[in-house]
Backbone as numpy.savetxt, mean C-alpha at the origin, in Angstrom:
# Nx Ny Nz CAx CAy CAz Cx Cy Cz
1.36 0.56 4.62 0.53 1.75 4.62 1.40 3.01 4.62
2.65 2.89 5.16 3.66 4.42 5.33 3.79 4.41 3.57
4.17 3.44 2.75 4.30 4.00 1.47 3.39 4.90 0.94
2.04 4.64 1.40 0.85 5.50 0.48 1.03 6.95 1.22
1.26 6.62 2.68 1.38 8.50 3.66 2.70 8.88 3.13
4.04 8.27 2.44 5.57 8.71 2.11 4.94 9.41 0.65
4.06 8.73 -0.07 3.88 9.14 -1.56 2.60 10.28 -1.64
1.54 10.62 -0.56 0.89 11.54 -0.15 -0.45 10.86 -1.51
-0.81 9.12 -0.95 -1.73 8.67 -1.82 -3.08 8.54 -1.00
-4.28 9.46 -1.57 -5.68 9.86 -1.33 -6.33 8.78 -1.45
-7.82 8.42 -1.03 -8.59 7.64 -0.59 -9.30 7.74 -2.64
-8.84 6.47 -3.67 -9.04 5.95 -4.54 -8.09 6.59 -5.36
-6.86 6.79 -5.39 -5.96 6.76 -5.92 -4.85 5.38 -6.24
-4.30 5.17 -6.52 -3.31 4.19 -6.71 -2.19 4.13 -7.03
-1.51 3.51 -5.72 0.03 3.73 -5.46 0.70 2.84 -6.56
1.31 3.41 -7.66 2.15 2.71 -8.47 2.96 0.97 -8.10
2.97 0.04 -8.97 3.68 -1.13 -7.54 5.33 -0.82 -8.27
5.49 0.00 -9.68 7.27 0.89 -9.29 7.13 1.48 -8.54
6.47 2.27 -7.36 6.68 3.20 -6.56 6.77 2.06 -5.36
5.72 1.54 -5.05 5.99 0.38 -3.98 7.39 -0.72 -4.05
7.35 -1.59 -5.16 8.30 -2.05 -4.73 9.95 -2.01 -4.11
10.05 -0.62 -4.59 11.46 -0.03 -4.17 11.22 0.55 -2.65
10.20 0.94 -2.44 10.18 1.46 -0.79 10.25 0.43 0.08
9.38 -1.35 -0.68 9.55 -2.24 0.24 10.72 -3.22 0.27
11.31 -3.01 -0.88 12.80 -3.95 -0.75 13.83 -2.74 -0.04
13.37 -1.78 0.41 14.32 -0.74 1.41 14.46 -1.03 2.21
13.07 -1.26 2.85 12.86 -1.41 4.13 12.12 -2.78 4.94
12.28 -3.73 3.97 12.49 -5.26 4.45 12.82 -5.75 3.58
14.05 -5.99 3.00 15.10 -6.80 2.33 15.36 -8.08 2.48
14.81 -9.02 3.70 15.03 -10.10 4.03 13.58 -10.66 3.83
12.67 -10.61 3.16 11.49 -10.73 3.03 11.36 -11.24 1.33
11.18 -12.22 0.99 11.66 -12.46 -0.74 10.31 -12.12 -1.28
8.92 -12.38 -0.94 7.71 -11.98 -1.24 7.19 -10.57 -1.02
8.08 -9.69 -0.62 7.09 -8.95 0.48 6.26 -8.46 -0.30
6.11 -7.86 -1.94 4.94 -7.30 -2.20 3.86 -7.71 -2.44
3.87 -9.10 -2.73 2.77 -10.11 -2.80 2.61 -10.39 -1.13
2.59 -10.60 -0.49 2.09 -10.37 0.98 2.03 -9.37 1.41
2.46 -7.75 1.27 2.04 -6.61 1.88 0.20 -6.49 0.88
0.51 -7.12 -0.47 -1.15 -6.60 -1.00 -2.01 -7.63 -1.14
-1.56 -8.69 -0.12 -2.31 -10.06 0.26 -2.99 -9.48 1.92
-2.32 -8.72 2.47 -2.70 -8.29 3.83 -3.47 -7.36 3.86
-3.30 -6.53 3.37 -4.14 -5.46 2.89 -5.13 -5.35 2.57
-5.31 -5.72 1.17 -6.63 -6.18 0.87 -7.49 -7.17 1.75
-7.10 -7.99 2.66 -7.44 -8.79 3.46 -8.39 -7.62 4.41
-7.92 -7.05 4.56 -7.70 -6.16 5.74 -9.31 -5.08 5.13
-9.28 -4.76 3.98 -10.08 -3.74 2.83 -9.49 -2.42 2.85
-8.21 -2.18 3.21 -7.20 -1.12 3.13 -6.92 -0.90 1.60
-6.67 -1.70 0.97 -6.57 -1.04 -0.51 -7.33 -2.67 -1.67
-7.45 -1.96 -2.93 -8.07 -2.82 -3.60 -6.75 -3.20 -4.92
-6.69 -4.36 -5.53 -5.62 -4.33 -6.38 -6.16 -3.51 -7.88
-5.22 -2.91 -8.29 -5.36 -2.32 -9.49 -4.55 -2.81 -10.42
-5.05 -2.40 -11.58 -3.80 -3.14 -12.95 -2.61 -2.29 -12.83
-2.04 -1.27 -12.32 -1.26 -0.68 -12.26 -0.40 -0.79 -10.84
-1.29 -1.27 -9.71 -0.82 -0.79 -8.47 -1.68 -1.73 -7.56
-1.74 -0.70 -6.26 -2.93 -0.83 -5.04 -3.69 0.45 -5.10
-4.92 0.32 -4.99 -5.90 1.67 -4.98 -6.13 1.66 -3.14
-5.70 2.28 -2.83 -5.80 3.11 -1.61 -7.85 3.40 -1.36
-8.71 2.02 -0.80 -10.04 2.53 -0.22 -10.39 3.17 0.98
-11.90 3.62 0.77 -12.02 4.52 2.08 -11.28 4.18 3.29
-11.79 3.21 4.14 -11.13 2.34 4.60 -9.82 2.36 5.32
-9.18 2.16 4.15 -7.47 2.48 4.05 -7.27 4.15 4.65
-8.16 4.67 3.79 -7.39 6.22 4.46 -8.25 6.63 5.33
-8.99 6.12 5.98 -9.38 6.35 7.15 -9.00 6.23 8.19
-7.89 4.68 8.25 -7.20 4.26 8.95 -5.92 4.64 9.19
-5.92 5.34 7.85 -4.61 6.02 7.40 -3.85 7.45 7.88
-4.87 8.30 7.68 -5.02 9.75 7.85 -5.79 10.01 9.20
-6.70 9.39 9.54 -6.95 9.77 10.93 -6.78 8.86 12.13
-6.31 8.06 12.13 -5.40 7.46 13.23 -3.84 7.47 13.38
-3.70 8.61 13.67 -2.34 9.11 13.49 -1.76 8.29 14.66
């Protein structure tokens, strides 16, 4: 979720997965799946929906996002 608040991504927008995958092999490198399990959790979760391009950031998501600081 810090990638979508690092990239300043709004409630039905969609976070690029070139923009994601470089923020998440930064910052867990020892993780060989992680982007297929960060948008396996997520969506689990109804934090974002998959897009052909990305993850779309739902209400949901930035609700959880932006006002639970």
């Amino acid at each position: 979720m810090d990638a979508f608040k690092t990239n300043n991504i709004k409630e039905g927008e969609t976070l690029r997965y070139q923009e994601l995958y470089p923020y998440l092999q930064e910052r867990y490198p020892h993780y060989k799946d992680v982007q297929k399990e960060a948008e396996q959790h997520l969506s689990k979760e109804g934090f974002v929906n998959p897009a052909p391009d990305g993850l779309m950031l739902t209400q949901v998501g930035a609700a959880n996002l932006y006002n639970n600081k």
